[in-house]
ROZAMAR-399766 format. One record per residue: residue in three letters; x, y, z of N, C-alpha, C in turn. Coordinates in pm, whole numbers, plus 50000, padded with zeros to 5 digits. Layout:
<recs>
@rest:ALA, npx:X, npy:Y, npz:Z, capx:X, capy:Y, capz:Z, cpx:X, cpy:Y, cpz:Z $
...
</recs>
This chain:
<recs>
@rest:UNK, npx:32869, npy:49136, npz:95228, capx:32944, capy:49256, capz:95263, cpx:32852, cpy:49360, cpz:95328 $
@rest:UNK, npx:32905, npy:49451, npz:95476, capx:32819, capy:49529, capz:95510, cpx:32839, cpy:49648, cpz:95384 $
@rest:UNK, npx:32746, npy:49752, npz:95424, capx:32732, capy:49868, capz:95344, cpx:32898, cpy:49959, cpz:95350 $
@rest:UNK, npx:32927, npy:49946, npz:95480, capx:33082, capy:49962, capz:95482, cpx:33242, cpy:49959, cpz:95438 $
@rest:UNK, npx:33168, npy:49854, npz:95372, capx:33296, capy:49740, capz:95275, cpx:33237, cpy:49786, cpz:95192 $
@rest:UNK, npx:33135, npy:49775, npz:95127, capx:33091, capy:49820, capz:94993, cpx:33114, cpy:49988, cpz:94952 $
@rest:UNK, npx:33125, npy:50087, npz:95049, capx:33171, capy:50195, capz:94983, cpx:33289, cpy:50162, cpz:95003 $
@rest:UNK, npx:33390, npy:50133, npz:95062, capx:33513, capy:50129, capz:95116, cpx:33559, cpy:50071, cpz:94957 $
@rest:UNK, npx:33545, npy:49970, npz:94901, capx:33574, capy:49886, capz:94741, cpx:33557, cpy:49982, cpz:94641 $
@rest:UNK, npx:33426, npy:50067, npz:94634, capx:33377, capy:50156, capz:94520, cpx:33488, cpy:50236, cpz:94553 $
@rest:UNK, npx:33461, npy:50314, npz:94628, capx:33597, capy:50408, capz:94659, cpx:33707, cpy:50408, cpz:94578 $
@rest:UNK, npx:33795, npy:50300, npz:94648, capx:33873, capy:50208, capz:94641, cpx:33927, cpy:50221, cpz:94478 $
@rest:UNK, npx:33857, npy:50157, npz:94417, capx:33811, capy:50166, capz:94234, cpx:33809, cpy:50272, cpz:94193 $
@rest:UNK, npx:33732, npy:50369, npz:94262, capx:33731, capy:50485, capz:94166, cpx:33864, cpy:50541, cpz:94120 $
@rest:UNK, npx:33951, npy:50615, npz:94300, capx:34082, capy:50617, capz:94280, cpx:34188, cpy:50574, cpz:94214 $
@rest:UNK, npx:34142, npy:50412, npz:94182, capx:34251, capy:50348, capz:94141, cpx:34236, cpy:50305, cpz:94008 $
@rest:UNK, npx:34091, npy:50247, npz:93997, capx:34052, capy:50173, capz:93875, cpx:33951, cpy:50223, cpz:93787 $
@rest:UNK, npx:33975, npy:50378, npz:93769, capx:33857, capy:50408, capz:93720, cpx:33849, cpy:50364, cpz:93601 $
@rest:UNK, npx:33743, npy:50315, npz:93533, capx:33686, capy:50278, capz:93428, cpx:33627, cpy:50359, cpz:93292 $
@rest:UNK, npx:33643, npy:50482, npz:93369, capx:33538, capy:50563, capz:93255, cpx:33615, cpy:50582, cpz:93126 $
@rest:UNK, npx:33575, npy:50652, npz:92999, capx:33632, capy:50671, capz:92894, cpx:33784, cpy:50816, cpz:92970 $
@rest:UNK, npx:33752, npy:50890, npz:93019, capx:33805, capy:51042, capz:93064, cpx:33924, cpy:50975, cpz:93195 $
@rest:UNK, npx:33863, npy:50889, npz:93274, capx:33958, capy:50836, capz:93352, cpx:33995, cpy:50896, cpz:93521 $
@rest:UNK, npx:33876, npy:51007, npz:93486, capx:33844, capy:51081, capz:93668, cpx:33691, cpy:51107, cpz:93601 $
@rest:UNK, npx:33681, npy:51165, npz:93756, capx:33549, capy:51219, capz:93810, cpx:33561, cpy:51346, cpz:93691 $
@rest:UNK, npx:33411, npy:51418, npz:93595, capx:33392, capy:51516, capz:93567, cpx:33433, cpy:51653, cpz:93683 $
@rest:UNK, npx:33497, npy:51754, npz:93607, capx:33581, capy:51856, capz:93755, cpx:33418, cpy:51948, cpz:93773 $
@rest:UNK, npx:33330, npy:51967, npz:93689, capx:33214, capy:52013, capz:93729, cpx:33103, cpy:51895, cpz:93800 $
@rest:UNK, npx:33102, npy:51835, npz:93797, capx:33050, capy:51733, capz:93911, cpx:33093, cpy:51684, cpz:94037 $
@rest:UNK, npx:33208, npy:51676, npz:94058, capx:33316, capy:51660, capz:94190, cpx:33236, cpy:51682, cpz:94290 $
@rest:UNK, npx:33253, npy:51814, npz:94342, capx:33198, capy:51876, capz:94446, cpx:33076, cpy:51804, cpz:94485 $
@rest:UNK, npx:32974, npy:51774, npz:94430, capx:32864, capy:51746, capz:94482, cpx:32894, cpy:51578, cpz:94492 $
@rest:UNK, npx:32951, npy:51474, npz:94396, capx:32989, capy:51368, capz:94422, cpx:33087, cpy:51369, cpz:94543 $
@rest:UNK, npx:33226, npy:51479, npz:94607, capx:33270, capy:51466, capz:94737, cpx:33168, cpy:51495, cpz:94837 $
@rest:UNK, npx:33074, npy:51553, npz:94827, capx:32948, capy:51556, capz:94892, cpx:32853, cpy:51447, cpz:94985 $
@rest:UNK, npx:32819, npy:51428, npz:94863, capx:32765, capy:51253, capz:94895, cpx:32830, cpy:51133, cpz:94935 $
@rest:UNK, npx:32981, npy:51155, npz:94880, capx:33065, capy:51048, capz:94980, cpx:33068, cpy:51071, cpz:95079 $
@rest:UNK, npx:33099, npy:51187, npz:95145, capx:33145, capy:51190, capz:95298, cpx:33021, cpy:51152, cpz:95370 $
@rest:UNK, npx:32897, npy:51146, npz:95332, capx:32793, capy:51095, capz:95394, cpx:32821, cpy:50948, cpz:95384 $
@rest:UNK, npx:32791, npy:50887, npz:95534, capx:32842, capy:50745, capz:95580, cpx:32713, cpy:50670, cpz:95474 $
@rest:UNK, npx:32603, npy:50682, npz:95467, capx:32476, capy:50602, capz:95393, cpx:32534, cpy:50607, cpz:95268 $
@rest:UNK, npx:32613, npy:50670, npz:95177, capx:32558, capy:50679, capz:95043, cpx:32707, cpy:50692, cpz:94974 $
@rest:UNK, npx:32721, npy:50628, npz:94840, capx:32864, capy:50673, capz:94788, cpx:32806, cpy:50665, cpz:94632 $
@rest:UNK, npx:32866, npy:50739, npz:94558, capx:32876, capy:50748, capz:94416, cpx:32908, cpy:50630, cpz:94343 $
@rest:UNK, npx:32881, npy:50581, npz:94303, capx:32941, capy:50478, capz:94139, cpx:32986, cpy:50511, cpz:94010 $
@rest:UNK, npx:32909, npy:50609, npz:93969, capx:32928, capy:50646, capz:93830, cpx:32884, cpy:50806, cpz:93840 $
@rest:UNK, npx:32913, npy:50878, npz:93713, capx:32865, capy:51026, capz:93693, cpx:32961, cpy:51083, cpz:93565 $
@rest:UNK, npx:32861, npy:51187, npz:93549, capx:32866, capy:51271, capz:93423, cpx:32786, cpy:51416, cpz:93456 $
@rest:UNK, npx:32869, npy:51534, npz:93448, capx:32792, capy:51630, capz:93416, cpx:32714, cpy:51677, cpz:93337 $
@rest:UNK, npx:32732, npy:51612, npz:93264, capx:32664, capy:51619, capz:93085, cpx:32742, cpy:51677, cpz:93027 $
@rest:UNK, npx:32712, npy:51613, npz:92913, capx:32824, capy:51684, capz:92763, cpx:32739, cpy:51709, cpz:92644 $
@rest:UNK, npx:32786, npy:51749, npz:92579, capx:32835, capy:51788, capz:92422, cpx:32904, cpy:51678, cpz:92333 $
@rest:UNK, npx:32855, npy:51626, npz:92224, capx:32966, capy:51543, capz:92149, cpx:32879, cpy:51526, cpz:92043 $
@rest:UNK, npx:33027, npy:51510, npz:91981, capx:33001, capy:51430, capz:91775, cpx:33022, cpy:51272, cpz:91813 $
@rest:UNK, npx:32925, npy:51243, npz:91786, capx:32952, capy:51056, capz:91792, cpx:32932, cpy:50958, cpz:91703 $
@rest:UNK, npx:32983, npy:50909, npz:91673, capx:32984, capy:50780, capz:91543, cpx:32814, cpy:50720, cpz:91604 $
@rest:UNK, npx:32751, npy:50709, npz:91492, capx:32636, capy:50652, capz:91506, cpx:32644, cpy:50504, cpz:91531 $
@rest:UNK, npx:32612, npy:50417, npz:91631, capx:32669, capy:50244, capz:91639, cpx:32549, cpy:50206, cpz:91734 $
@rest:UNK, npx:32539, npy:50114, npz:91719, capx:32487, capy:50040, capz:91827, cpx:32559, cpy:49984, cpz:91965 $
@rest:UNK, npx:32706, npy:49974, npz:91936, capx:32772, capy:49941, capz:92024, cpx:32871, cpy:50070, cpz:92091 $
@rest:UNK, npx:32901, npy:50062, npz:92228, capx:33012, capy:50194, capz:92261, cpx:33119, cpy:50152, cpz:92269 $
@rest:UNK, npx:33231, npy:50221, npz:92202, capx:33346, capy:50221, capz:92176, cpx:33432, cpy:50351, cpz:92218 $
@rest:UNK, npx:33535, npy:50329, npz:92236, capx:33593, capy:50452, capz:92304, cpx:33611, cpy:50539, cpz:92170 $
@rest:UNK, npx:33672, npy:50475, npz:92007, capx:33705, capy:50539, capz:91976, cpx:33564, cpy:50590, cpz:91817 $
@rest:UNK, npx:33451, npy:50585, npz:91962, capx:33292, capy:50610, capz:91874, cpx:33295, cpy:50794, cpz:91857 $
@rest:UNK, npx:33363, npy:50860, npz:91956, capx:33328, capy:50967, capz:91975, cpx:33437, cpy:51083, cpz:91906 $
@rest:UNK, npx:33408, npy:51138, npz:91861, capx:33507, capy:51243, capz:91757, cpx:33495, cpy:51389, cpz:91814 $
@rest:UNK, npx:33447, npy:51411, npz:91907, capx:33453, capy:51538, capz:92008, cpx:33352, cpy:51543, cpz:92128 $
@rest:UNK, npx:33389, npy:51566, npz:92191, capx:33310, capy:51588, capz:92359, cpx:33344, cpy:51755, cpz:92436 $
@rest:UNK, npx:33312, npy:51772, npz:92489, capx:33325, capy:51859, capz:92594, cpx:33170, cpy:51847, cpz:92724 $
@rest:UNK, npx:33233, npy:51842, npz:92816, capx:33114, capy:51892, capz:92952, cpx:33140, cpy:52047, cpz:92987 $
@rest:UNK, npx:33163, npy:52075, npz:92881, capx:33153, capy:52241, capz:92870, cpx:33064, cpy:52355, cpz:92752 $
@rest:UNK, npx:33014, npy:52443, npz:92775, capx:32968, capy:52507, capz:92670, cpx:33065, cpy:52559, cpz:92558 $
@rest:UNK, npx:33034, npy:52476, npz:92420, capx:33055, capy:52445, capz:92305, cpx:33047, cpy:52591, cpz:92171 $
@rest:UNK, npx:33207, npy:52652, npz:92124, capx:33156, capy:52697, capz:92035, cpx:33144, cpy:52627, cpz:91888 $
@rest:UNK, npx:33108, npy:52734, npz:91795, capx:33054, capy:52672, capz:91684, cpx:33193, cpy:52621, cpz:91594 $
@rest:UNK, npx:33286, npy:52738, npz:91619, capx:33401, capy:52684, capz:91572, cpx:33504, cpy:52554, cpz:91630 $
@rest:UNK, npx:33446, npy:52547, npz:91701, capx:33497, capy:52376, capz:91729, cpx:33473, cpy:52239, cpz:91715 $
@rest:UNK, npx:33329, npy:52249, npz:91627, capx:33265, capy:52180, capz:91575, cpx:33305, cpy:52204, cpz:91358 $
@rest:UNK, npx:33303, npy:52338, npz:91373, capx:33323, capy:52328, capz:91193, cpx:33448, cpy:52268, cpz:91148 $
@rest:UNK, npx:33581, npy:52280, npz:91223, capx:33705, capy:52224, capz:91200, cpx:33721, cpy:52107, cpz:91198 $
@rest:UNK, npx:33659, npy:52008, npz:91246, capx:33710, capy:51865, capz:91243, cpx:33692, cpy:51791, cpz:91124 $
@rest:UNK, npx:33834, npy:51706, npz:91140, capx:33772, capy:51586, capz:91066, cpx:33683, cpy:51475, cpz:91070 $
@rest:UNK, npx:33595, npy:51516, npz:90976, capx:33466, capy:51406, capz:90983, cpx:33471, cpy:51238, cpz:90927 $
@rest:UNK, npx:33441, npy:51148, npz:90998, capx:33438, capy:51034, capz:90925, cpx:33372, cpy:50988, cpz:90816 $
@rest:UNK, npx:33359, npy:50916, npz:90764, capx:33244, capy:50803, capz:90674, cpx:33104, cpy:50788, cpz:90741 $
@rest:UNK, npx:33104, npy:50718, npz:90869, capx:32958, capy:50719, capz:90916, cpx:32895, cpy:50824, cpz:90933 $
@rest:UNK, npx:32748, npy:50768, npz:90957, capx:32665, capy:50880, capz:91007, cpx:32723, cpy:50951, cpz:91155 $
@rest:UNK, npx:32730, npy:51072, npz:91190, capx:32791, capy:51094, capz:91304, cpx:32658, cpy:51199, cpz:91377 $
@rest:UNK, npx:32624, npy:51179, npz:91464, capx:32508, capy:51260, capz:91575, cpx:32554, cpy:51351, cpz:91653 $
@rest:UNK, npx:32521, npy:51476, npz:91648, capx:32505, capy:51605, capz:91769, cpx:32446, cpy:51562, cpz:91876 $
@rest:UNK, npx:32475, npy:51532, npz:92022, capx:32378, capy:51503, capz:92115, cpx:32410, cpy:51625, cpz:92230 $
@rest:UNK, npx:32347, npy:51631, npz:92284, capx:32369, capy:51733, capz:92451, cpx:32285, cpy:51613, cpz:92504 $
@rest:UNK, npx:32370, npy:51540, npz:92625, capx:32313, capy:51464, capz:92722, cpx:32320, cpy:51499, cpz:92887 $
@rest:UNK, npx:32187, npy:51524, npz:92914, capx:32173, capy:51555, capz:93086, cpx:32293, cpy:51495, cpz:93187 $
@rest:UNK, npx:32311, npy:51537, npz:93279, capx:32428, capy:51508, capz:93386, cpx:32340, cpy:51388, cpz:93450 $
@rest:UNK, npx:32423, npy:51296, npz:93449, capx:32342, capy:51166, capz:93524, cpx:32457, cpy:51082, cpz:93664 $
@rest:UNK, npx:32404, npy:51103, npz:93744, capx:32504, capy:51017, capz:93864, cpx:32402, cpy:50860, cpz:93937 $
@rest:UNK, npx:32463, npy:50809, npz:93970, capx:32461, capy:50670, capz:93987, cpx:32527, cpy:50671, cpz:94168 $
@rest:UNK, npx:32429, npy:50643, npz:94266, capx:32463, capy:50654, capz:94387, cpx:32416, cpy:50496, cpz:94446 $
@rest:UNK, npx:32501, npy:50443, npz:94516, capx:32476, capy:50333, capz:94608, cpx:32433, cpy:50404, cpz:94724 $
@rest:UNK, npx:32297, npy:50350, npz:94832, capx:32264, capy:50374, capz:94944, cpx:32262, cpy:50270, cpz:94995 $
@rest:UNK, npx:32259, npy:50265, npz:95155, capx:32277, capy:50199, capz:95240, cpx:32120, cpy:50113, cpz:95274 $
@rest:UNK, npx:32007, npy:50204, npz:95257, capx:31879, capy:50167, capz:95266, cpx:31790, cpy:50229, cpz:95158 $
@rest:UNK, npx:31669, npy:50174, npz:95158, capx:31550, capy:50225, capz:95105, cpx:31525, cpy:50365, cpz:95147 $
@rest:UNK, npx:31553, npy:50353, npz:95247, capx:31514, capy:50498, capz:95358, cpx:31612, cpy:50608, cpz:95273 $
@rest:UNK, npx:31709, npy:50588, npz:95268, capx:31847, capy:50662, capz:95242, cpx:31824, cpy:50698, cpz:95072 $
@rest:UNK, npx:31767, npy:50587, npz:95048, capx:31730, capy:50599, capz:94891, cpx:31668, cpy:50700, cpz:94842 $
@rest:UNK, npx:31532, npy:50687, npz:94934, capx:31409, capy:50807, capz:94907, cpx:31462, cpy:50921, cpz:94982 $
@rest:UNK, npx:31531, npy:50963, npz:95048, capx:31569, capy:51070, capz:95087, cpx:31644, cpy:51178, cpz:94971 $
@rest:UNK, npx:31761, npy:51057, npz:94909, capx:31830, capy:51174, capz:94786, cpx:31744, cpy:51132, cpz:94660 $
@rest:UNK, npx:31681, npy:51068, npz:94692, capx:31612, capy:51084, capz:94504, cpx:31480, cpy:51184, cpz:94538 $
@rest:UNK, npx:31419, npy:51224, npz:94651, capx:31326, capy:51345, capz:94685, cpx:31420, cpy:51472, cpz:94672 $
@rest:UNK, npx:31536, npy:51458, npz:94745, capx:31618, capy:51608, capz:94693, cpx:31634, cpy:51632, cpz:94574 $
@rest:UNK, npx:31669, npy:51530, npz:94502, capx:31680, capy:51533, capz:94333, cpx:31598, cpy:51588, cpz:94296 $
@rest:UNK, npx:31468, npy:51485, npz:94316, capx:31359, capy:51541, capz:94187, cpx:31305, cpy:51701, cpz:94281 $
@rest:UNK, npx:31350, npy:51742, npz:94351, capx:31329, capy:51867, capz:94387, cpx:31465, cpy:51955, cpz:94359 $
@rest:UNK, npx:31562, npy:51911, npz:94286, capx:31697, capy:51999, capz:94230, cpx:31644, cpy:51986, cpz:94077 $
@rest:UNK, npx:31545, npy:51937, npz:94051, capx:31495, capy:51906, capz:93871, cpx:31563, cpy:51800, cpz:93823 $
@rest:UNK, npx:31591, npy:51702, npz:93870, capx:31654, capy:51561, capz:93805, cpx:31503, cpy:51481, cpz:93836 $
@rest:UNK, npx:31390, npy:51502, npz:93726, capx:31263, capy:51490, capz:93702, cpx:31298, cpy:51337, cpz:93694 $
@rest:UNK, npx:31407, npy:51232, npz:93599, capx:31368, capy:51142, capz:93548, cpx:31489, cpy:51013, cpz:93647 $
@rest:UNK, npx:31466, npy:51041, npz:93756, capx:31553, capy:51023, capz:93892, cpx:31478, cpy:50844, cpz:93966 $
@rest:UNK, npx:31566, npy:50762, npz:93992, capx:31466, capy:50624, capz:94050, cpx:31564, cpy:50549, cpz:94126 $
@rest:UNK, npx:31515, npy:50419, npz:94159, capx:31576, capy:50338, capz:94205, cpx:31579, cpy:50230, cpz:94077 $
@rest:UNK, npx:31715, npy:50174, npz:94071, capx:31740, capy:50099, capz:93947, cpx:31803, cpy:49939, cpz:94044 $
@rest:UNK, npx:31817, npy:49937, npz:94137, capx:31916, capy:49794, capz:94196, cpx:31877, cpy:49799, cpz:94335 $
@rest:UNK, npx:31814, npy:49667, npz:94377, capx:31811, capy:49701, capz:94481, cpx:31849, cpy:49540, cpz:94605 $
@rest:UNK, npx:31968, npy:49521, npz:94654, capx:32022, capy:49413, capz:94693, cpx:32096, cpy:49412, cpz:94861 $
@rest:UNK, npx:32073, npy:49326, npz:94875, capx:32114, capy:49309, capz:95057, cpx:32216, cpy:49451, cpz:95076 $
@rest:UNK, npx:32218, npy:49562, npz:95135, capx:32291, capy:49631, capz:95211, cpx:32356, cpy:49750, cpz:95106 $
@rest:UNK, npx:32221, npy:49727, npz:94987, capx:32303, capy:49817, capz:94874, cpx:32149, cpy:49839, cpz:94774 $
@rest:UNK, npx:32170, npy:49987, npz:94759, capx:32038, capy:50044, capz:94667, cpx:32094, cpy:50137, cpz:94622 $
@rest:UNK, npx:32057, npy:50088, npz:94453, capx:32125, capy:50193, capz:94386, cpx:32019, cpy:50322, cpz:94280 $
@rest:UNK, npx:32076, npy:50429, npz:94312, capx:31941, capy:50534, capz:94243, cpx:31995, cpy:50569, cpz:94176 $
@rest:UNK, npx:31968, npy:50595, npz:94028, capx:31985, capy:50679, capz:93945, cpx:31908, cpy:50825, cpz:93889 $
@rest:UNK, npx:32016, npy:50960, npz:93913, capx:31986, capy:51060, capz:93942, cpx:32028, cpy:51100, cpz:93807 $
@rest:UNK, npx:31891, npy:51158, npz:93643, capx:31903, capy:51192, capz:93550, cpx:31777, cpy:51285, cpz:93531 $
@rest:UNK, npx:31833, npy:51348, npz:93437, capx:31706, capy:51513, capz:93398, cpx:31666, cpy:51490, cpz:93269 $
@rest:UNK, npx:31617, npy:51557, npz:93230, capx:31515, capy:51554, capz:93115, cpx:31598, cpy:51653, cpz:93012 $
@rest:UNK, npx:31731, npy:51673, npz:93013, capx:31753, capy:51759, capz:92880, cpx:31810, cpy:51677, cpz:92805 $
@rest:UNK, npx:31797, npy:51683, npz:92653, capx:31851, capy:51629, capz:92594, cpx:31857, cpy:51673, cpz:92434 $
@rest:UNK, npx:31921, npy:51628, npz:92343, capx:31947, capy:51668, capz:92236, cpx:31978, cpy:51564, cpz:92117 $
@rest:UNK, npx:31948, npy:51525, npz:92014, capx:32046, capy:51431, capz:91901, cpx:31980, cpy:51482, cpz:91793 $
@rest:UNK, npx:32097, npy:51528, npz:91702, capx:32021, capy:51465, capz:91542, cpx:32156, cpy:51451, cpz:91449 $
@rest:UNK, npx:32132, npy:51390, npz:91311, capx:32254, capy:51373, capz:91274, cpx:32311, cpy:51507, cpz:91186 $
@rest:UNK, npx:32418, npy:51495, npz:91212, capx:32525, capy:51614, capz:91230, cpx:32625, cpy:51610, cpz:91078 $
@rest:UNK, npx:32680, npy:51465, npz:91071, capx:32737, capy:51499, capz:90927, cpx:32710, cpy:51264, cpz:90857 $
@rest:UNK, npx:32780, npy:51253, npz:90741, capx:32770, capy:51125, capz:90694, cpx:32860, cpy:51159, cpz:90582 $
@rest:UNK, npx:32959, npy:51044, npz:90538, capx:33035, capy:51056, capz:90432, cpx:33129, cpy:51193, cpz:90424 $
@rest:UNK, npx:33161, npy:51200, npz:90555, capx:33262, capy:51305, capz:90584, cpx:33216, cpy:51431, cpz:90547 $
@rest:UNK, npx:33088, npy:51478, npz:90566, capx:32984, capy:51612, capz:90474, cpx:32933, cpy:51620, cpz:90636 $
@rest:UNK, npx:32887, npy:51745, npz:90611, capx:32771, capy:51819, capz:90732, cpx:32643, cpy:51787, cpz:90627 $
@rest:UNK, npx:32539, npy:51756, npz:90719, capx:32414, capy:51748, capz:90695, cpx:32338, cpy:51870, cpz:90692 $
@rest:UNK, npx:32391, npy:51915, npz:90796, capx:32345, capy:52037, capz:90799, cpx:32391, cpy:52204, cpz:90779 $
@rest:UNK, npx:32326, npy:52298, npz:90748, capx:32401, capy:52421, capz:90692, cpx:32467, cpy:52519, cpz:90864 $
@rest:UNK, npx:32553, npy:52600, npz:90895, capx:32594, capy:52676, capz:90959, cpx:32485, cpy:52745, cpz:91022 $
@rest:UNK, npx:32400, npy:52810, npz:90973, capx:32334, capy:52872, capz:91023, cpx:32217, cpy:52741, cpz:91124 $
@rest:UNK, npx:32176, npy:52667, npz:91074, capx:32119, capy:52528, capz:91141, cpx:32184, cpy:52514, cpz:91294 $
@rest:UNK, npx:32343, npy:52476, npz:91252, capx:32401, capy:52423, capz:91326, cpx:32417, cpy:52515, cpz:91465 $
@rest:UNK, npx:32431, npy:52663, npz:91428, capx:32389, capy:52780, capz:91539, cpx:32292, cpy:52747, cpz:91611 $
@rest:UNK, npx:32205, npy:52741, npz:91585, capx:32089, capy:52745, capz:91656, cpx:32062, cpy:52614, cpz:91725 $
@rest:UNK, npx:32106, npy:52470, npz:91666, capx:32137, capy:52348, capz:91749, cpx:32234, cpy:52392, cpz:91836 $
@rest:UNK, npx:32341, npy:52412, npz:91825, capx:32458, capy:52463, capz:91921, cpx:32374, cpy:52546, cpz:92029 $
@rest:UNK, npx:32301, npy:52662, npz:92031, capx:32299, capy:52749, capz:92119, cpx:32208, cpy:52684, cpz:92215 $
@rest:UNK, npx:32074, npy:52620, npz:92140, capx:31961, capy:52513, capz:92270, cpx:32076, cpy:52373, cpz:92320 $
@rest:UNK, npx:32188, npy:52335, npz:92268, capx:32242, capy:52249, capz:92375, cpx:32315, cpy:52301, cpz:92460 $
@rest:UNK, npx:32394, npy:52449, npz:92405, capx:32461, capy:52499, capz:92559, cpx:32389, cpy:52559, cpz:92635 $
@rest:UNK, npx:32250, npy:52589, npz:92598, capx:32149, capy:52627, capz:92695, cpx:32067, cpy:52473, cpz:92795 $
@rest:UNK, npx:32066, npy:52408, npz:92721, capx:32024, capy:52269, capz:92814, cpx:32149, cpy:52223, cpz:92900 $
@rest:UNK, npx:32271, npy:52250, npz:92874, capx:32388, capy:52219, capz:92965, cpx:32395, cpy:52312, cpz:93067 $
@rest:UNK, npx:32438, npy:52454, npz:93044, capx:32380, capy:52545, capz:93153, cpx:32278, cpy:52494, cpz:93255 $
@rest:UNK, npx:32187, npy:52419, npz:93209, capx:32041, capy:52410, capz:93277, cpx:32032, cpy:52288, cpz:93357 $
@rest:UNK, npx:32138, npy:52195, npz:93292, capx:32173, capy:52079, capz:93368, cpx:32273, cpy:52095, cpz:93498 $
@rest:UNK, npx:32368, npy:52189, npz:93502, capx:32468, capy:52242, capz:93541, cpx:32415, cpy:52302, cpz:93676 $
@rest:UNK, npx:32310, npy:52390, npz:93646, capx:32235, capy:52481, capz:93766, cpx:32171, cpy:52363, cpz:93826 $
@rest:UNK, npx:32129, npy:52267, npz:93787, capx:32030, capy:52153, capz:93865, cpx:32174, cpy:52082, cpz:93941 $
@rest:UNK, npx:32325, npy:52105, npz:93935, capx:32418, capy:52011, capz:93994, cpx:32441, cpy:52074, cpz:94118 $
@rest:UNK, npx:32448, npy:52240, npz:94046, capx:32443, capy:52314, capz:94185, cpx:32341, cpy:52285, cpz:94281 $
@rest:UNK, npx:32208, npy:52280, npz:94214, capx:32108, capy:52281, capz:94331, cpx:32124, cpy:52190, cpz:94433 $
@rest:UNK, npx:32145, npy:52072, npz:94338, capx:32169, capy:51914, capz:94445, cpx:32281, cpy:51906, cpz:94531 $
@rest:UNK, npx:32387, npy:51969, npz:94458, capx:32511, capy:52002, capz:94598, cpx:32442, cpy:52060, cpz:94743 $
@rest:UNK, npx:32349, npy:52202, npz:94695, capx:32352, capy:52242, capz:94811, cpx:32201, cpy:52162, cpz:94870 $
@rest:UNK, npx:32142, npy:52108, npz:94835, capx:32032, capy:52031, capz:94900, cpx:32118, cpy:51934, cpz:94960 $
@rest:UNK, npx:32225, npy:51899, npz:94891, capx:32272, capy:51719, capz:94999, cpx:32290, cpy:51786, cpz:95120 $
@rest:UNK, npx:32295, npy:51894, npz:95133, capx:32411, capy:51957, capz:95279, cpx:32282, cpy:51942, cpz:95381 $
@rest:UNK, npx:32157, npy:51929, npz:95349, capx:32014, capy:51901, capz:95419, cpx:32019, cpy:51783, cpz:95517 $
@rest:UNK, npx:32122, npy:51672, npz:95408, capx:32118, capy:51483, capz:95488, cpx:32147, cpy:51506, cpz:95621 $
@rest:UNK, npx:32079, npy:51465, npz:95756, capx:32143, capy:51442, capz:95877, cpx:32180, cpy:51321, cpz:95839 $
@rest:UNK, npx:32301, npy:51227, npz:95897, capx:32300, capy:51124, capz:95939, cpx:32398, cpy:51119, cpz:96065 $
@rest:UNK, npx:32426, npy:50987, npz:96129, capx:32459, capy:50969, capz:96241, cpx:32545, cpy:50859, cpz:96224 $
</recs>
């Protein structure tokens, strides 16, 4: 398949078949993922702005692993109300990570240099196959510890403040790095 057909299918899928747990594109990531599509070299696969969530501790992912999310800044009271399970369950804040097919090597190093110059520090090439290279564009914020077990908080309120406030401050921070990369893609010539 040229590089042509291959965004033309991803596309294709996203619209129709998306796969993710949420079932669209994150609405704070969009913009910069319609971005990078309309560029003929390069189309999106996957993405996340980063979130917030209570998650069943597992080794395996399951849709119904996660007991609250938001890709939004998190108050405290939306975390004290829930019902908690039996397992161990984890606080995480995870960096905004997107997943781009390029057309070349060339095309490759072009948005993963804008990246790691928008602060997506931990940014590479992960696939790389006839008429298709795929980079993965991820940052360095991050967060976990465990949060409650046997339907109990582990931890006291005042704890949980101060975890809460450094993950909506690392989301903020992930957030400003989505902006940056929006307006750096607008840099790509292509032809």
């Amino acid at each position: 398949m040229t590089f042509e057909e291959i965004k033309k299918d991803i596309l294709w899928k996203m619209h129709n078949l998306d796969k993710s747990n949420k079932g669209s594109v994150d609405e704070r990531i969009k913009p910069l993922c319609d971005k990078i599509n309309a560029l003929p070299n390069y189309v999106t696969t996957s993405s996340c702005s980063g979130r917030i969530s209570l998650t069943k501790h597992s080794n395996t992912k399951s849709p119904n692993a996660w007991i609250f999310k938001s890709h939004e800044k998190v108050q405290l009271e939306e975390l004290l109300n829930l019902e908690l399970p039996e397992e161990l369950v984890l606080l995480k804040m995870e960096s905004a990570i997107l997943h781009v097919a390029c057309k070349s090597i060339e095309d490759a190093k072009t948005l993963l240099e804008l990246a790691r110059l928008s602060g997506f520090k931990r940014s590479g090439i992960i696939s790389i196959k006839p008429n298709k290279v795929v980079i993965e564009i991820l940052s360095t914020e991050s967060l976990a510890l465990p949060f409650s077990q046997n339907k109990k908080m582990l931890i006291d309120k005042e704890y949980l403040k101060i975890c809460l406030d450094l993950a909506n401050e690392k989301l903020d921070r992930t957030h400003q790095k989505i902006d940056k990369l929006e307006k750096a893609v607008e840099q790509i010539k292509q032809g």
